[in-house]
TORSE-249699 format. One record per residue (C-alpha): z, y, x; chain; residue number from 1. Coordinates in nm, 2 decimals. Each point is the difference from the previous one (the first is absolute). Example, Ala and Ser with C-alpha at 12.3 -4.5 7.8 and 13.67 -1.06 7.14 Angstrom:
+--------+--------+--------+---+-----+
|      w |      v |      u | c |   k |
+--------+--------+--------+---+-----+
|   0.78 |  -0.45 |   1.23 | A |   1 |
|  -0.07 |   0.34 |   0.14 | A |   2 |
+--------+--------+--------+---+-----+
END
This chain:
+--------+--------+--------+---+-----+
|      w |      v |      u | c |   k |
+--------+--------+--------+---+-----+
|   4.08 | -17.51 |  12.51 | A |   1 |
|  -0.15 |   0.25 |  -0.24 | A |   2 |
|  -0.36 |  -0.05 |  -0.07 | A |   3 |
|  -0.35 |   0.18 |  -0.20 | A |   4 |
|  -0.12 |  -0.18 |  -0.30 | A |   5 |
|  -0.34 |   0.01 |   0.21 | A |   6 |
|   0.13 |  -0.28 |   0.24 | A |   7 |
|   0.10 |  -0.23 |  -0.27 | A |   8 |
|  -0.31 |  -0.23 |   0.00 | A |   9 |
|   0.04 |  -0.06 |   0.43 | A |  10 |
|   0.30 |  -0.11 |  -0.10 | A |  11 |
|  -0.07 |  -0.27 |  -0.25 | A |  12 |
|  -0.31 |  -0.08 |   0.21 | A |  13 |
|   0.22 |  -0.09 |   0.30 | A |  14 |
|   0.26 |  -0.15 |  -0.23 | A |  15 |
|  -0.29 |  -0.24 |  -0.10 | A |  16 |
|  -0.02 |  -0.05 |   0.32 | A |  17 |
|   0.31 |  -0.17 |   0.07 | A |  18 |
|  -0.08 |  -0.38 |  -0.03 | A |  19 |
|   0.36 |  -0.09 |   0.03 | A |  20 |
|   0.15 |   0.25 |  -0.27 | A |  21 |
|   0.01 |  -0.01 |  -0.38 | A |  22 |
|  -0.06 |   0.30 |  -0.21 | A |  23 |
|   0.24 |   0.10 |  -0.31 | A |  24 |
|   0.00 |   0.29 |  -0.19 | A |  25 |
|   0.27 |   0.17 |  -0.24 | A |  26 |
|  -0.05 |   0.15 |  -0.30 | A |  27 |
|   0.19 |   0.21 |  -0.24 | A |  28 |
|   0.02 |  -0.01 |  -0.36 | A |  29 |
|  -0.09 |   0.40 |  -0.13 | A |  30 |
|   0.00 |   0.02 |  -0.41 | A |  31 |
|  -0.28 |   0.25 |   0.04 | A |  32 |
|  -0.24 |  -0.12 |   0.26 | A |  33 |
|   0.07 |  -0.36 |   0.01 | A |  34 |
|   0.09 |  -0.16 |   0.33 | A |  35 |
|  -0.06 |   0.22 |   0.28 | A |  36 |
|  -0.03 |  -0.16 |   0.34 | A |  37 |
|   0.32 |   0.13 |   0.25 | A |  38 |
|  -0.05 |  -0.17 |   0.30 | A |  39 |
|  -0.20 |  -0.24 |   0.19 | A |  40 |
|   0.21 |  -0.29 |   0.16 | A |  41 |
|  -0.10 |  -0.20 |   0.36 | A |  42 |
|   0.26 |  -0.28 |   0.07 | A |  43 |
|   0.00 |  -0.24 |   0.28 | A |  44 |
|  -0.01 |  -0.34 |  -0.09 | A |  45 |
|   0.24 |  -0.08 |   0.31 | A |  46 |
|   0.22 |   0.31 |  -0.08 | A |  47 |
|   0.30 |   0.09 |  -0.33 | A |  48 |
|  -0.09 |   0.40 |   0.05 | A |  49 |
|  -0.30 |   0.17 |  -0.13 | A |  50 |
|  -0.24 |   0.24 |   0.11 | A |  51 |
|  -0.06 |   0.25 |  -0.27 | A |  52 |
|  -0.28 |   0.25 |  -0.05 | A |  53 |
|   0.15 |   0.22 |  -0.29 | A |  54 |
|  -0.24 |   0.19 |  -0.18 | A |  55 |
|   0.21 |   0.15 |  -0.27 | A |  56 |
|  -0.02 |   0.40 |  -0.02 | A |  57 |
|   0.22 |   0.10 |  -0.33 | A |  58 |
|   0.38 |   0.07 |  -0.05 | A |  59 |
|   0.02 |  -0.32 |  -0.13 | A |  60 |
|  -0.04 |  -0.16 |   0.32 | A |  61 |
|   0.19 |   0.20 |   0.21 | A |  62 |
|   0.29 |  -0.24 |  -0.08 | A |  63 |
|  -0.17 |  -0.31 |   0.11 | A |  64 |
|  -0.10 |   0.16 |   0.28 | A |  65 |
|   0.38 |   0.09 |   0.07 | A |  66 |
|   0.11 |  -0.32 |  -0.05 | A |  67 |
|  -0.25 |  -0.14 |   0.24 | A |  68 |
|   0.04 |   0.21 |   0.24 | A |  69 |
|   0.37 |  -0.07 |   0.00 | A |  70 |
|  -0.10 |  -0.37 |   0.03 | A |  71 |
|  -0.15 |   0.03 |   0.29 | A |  72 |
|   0.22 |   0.18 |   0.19 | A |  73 |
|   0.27 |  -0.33 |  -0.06 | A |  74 |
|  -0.01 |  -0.29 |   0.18 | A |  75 |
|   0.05 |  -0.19 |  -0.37 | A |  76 |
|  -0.28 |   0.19 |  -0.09 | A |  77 |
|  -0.32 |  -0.17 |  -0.10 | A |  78 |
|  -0.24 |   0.27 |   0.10 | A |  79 |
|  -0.15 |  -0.05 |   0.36 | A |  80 |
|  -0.20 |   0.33 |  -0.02 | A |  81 |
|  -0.15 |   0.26 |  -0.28 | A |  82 |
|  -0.25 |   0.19 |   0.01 | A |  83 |
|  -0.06 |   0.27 |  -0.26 | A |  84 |
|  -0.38 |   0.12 |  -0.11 | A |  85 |
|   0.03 |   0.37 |  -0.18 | A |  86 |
|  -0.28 |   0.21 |  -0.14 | A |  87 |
|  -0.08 |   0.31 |   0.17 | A |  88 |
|   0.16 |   0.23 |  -0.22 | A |  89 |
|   0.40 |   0.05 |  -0.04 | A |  90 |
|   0.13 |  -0.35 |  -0.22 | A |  91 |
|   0.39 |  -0.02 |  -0.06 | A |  92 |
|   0.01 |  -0.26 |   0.27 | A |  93 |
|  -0.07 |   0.21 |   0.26 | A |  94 |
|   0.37 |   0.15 |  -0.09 | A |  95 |
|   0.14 |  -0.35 |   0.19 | A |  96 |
|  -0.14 |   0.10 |   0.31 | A |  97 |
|   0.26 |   0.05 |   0.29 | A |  98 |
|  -0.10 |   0.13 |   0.33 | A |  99 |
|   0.24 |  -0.04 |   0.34 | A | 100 |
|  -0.08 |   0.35 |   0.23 | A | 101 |
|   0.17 |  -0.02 |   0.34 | A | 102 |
|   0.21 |   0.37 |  -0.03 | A | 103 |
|   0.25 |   0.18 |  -0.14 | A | 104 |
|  -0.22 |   0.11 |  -0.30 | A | 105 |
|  -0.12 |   0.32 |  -0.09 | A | 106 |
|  -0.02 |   0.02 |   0.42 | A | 107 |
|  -0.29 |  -0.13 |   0.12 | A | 108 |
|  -0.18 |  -0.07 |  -0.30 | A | 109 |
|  -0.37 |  -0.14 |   0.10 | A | 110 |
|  -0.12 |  -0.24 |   0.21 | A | 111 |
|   0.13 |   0.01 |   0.38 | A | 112 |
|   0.36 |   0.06 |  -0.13 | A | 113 |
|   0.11 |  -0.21 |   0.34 | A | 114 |
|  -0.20 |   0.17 |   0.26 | A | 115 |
|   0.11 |   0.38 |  -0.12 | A | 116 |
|   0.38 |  -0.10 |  -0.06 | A | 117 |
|  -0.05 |  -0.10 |   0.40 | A | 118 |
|  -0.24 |   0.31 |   0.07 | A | 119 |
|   0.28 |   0.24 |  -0.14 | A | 120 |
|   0.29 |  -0.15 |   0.12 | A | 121 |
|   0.20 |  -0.08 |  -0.30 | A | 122 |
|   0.32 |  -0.18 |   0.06 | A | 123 |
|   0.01 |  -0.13 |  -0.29 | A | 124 |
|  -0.20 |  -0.22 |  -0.26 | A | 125 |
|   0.01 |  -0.25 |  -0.22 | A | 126 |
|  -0.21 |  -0.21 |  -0.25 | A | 127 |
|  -0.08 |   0.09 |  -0.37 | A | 128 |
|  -0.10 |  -0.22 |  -0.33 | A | 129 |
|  -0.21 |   0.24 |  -0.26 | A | 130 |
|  -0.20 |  -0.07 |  -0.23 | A | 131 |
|  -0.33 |   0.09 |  -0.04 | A | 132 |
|  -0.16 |   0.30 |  -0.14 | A | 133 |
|  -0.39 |   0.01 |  -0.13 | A | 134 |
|  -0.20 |   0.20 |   0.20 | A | 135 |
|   0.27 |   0.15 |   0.26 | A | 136 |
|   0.16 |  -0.18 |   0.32 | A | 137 |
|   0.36 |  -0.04 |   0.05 | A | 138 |
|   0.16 |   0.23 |  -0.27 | A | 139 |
|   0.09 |  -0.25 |  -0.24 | A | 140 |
|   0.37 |   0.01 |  -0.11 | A | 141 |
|   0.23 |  -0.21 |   0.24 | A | 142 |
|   0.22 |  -0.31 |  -0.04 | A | 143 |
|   0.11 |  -0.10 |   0.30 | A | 144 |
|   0.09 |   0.13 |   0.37 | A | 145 |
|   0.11 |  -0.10 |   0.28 | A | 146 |
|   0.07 |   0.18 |   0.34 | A | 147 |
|  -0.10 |  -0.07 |   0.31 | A | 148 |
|   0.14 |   0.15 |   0.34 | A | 149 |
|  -0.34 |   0.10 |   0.26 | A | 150 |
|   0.14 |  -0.15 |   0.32 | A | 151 |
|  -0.07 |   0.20 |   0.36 | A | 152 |
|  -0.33 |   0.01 |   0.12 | A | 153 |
|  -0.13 |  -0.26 |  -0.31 | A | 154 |
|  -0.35 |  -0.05 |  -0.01 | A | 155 |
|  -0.22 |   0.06 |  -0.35 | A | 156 |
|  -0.04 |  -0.36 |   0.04 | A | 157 |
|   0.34 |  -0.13 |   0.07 | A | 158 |
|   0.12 |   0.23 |  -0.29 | A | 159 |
|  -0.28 |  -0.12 |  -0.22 | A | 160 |
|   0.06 |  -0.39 |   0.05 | A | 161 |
|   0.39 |   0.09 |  -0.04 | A | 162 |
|  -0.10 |   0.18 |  -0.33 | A | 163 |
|  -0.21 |  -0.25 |  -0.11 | A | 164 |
|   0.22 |  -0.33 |   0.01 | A | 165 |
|   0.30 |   0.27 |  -0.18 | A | 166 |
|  -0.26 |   0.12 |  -0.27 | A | 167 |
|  -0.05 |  -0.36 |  -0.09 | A | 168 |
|   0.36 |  -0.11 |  -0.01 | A | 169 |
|   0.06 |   0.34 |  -0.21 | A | 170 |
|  -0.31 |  -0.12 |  -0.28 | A | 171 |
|   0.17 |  -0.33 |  -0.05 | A | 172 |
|   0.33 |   0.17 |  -0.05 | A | 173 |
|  -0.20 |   0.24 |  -0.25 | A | 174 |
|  -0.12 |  -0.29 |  -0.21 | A | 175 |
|   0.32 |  -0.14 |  -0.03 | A | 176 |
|   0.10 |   0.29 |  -0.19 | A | 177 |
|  -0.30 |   0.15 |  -0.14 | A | 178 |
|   0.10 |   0.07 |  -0.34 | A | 179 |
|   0.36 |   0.17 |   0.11 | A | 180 |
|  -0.26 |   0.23 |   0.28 | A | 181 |
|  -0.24 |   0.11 |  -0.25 | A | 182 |
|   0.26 |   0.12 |  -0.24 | A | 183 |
|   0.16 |   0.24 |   0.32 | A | 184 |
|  -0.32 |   0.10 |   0.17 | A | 185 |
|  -0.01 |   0.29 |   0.12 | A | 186 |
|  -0.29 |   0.25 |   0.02 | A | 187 |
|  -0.10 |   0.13 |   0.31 | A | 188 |
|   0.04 |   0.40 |   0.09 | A | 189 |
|  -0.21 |   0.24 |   0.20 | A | 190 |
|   0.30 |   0.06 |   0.19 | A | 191 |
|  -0.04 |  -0.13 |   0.36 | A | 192 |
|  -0.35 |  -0.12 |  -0.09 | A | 193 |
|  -0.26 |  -0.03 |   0.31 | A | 194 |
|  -0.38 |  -0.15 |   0.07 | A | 195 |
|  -0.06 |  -0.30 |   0.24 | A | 196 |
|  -0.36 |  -0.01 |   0.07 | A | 197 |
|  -0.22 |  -0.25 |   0.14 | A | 198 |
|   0.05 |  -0.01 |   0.37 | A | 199 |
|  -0.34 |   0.10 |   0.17 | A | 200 |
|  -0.13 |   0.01 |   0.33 | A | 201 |
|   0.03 |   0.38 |   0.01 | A | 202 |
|   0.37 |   0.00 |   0.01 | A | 203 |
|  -0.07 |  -0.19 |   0.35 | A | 204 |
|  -0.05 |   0.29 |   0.21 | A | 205 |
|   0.28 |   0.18 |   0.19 | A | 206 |
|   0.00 |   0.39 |   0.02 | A | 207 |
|   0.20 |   0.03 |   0.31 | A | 208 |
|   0.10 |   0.35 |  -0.04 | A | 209 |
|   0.13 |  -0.06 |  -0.40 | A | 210 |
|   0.18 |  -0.33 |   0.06 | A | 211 |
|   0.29 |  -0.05 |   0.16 | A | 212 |
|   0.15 |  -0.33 |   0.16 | A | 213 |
|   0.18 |  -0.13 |  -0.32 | A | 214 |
|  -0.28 |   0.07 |  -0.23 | A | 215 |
|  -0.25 |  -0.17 |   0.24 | A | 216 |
|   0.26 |  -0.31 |   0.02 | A | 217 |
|   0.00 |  -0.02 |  -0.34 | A | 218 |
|  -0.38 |   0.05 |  -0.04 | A | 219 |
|  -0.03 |  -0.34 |   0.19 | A | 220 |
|   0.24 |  -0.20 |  -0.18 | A | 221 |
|  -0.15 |   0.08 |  -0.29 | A | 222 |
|  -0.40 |  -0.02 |   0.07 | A | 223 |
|  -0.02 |  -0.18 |   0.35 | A | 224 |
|   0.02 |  -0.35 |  -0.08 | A | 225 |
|  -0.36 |   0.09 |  -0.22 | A | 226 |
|  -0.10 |   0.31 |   0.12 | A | 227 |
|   0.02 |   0.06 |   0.34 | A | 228 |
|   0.09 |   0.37 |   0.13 | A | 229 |
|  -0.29 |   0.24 |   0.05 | A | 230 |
|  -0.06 |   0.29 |   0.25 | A | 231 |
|  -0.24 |   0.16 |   0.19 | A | 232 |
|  -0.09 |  -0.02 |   0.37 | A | 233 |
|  -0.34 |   0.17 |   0.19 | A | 234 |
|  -0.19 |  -0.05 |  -0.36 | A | 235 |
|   0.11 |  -0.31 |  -0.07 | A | 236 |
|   0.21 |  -0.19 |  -0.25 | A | 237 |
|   0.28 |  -0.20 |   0.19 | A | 238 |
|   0.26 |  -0.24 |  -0.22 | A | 239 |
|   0.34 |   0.02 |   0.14 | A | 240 |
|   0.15 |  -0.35 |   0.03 | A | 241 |
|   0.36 |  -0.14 |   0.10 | A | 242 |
|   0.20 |   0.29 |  -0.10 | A | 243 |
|   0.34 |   0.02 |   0.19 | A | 244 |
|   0.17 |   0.29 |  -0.17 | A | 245 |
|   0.15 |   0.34 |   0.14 | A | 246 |
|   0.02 |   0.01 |   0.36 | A | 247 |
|   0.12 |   0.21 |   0.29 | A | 248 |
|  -0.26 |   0.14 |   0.28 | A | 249 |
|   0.01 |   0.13 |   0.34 | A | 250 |
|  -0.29 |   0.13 |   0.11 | A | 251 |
|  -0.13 |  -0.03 |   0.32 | A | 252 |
|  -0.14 |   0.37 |   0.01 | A | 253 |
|   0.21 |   0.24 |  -0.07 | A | 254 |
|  -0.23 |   0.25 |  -0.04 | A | 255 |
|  -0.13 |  -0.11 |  -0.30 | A | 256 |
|   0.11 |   0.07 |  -0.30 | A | 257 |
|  -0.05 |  -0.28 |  -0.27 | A | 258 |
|  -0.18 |   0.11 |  -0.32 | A | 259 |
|   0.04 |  -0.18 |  -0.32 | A | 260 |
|  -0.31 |  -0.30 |   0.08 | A | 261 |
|   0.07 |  -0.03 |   0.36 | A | 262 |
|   0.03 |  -0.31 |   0.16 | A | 263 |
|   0.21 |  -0.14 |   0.29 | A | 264 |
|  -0.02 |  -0.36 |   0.11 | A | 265 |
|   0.32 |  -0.18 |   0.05 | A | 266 |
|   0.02 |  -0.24 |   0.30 | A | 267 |
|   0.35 |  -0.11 |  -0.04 | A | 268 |
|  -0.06 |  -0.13 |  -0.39 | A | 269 |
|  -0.39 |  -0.01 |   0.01 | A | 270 |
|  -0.04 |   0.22 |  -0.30 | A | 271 |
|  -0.21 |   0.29 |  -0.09 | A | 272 |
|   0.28 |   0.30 |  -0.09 | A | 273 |
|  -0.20 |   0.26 |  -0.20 | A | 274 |
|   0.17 |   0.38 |  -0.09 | A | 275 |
|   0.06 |   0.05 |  -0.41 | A | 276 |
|   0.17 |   0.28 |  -0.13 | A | 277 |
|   0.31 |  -0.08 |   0.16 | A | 278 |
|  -0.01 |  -0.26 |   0.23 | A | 279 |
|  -0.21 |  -0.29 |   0.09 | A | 280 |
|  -0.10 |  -0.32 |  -0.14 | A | 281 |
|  -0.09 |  -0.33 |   0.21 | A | 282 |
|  -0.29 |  -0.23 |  -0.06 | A | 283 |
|  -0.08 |  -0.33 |   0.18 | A | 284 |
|  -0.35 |  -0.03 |  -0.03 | A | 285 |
|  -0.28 |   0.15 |  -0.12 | A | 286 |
|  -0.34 |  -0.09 |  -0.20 | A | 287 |
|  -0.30 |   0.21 |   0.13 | A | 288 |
|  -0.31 |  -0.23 |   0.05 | A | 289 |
|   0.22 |  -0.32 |   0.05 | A | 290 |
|   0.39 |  -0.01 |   0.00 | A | 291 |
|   0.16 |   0.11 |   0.36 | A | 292 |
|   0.35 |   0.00 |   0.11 | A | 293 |
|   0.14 |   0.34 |   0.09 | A | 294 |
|  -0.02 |  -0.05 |   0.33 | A | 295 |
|  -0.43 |  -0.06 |  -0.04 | A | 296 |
|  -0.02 |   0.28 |  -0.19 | A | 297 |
|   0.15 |   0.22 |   0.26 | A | 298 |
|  -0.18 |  -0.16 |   0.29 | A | 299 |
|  -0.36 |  -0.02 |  -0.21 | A | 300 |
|   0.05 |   0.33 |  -0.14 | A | 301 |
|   0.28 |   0.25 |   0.03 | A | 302 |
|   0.08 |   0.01 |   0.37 | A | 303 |
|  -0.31 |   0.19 |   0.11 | A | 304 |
|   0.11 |   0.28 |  -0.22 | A | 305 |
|   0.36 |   0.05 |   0.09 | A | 306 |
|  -0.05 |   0.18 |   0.30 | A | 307 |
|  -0.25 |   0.22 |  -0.14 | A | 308 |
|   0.05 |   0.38 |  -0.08 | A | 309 |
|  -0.23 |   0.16 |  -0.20 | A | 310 |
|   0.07 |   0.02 |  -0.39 | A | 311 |
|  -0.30 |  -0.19 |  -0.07 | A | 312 |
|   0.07 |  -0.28 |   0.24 | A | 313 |
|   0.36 |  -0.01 |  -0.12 | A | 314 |
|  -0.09 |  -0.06 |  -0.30 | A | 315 |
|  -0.17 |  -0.30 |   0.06 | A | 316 |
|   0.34 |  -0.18 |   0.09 | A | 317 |
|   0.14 |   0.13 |  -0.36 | A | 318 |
|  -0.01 |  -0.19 |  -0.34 | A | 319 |
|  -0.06 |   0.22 |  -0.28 | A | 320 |
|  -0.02 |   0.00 |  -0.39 | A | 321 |
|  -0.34 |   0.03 |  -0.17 | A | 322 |
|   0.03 |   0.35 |  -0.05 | A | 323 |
|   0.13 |   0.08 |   0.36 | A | 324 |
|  -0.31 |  -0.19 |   0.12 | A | 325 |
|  -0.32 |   0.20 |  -0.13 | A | 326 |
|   0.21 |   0.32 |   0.15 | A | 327 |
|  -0.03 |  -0.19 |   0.28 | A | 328 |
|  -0.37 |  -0.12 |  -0.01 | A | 329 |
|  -0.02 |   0.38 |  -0.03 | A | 330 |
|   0.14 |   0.08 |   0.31 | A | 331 |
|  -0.21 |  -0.26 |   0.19 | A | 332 |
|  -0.26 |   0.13 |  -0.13 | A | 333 |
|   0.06 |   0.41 |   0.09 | A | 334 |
|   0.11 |  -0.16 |   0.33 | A | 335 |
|  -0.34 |  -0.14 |   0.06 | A | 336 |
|  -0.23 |   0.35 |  -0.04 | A | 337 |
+--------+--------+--------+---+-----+
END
């Protein structure tokens, strides 16, 4: 764990702290400074490993730092953990620092890499060891990759767990050759490079007319575990919960003719079937003031409006996008002068 100079004395208060601890400290010989304090050592009186705070900054002890690092990542090792307290500014050890990113670097550089290789529908990923640059994110050169098959209909957070436990397996075989990597990284290119932003709520809401069934699907396997879907429906925000997928609809009235945002209840499955771009999508229940079951929703809500004609009155038995509805609100509105 990298850490500012500034937090140093919490960390020797708490060390004081720890009644059943003993503090060391090694020191360096330096023919032009005199000894020079490297790192601060906690051992357990109980335990053979130590606990290291390692406060040196030069190029001098980037090796120690190598060596312990390797230490601890053996079970003969005699380092338990290390933590490493840098100055603010850019000090050679800073050039140890490796950084596991769950893609196929340069795609998806940022920090939702998961949740847009799922939003995109990428077949393919993978895991990558770089190290880190000052100042920049995920462009440092790279020294190890591994790929990694997206299975059908994968969550972001199956993927990510399944990314996770690989990325660690990957570091360990890193270490074990870090010397031979560093010689044969490799720098990244601009090639094939893309952005994953942070996942926001705004990404939530569906625009029935743009989106069609497979983008919606994968809209929800990557955000609706967190964020739950968004539309619109007579001014109001309604999550969409349960999804089900693509489905197929018979309507009732065949007169009507389904506009993307229409909804038609589904007896048989107990789903709400709503009209995309090309198709419909099913949900099982619905969030609106407190979470209802398709079925509620439809009795409560939707089944006084499916008999009615007007446009305004049709309306109200239609979800819409955020846009769609102050058009909408508009039309209530001329309707009512």
């Amino acid at each position: 764990m990298w850490t500012n100079a500034k937090t140093i004395r919490a960390y020797v208060e708490t060390l004081k702290r720890c009644q059943r601890c003993c503090m060391g400290t090694l020191w360096r010989g330096d023919t032009d400074r005199g000894k020079r304090q490297l790192c601060r050592v906690l051992s357990s009186t109980s335990k053979p490993k130590w606990r290291l705070l390692f406060f040196g900054t030069d190029h001098f002890a980037v090796e120690s730092l190598k060596l312990l690092t390797s230490s601890r990542s053996t079970s003969e090792g005699i380092v338990e953990t290390l933590e490493v307290v840098t100055l603010a500014g850019d000090v050679p050890v800073k050039s140890g620092i490796l950084n596991v990113h769950p893609s196929l670097l340069p795609r998806w550089r940022g920090p939702a890499p998961v949740f847009h290789t799922i939003l995109h529908g990428d077949s393919v990923t993978g895991v990558s060891i770089i190290q880190i640059r000052p100042h920049r994110f995920d462009v440092g050169p790279i020294l190890n990759q591994q790929l990694y098959q997206v299975p059908e209909n994968c969550t972001a957070d199956e993927l990510g767990g399944t990314l996770a436990t690989m990325g660690a397996h990957l570091l360990i075989k890193t270490l074990m050759s870090l010397s031979e990597r560093m010689e044969n990284q490799r720098e990244q290119g601009q090639t094939g490079a893309t952005f994953a932003p942070k996942i926001k709520t705004s990404m939530s809401w569906i625009v029935w007319e743009e989106q069609t069934c497979d983008q919606i699907d994968r809209l929800y396997r990557a955000v609706g575990s967190r964020i739950p879907l968004r539309t619109m429906w007579m001014g109001r925000t309604i999550k969409l919960l349960d999804f089900t997928g693509k489905c197929h609809v018979s309507l009732s009235d065949q007169r009507r003719n389904p506009i993307p945002g229409s909804v038609s209840f589904q007896k048989d499955s107990n789903t709400l079937a709503v009209c995309c771009k090309d198709g419909w999508v099913g949900f099982r229940s619905v969030l609106l003031k407190k979470r209802l079951t398709a079925a509620d929703f439809y009795n409560g809500y939707l089944h006084r409006t499916q008999q009615k004609n007007t446009l305004c009155q049709m309306a109200e038995g239609q979800f819409f996008s955020k846009k769609g509805e102050i058009e909408v609100h508009q039309m209530r509105k001329n309707s009512k002068l």
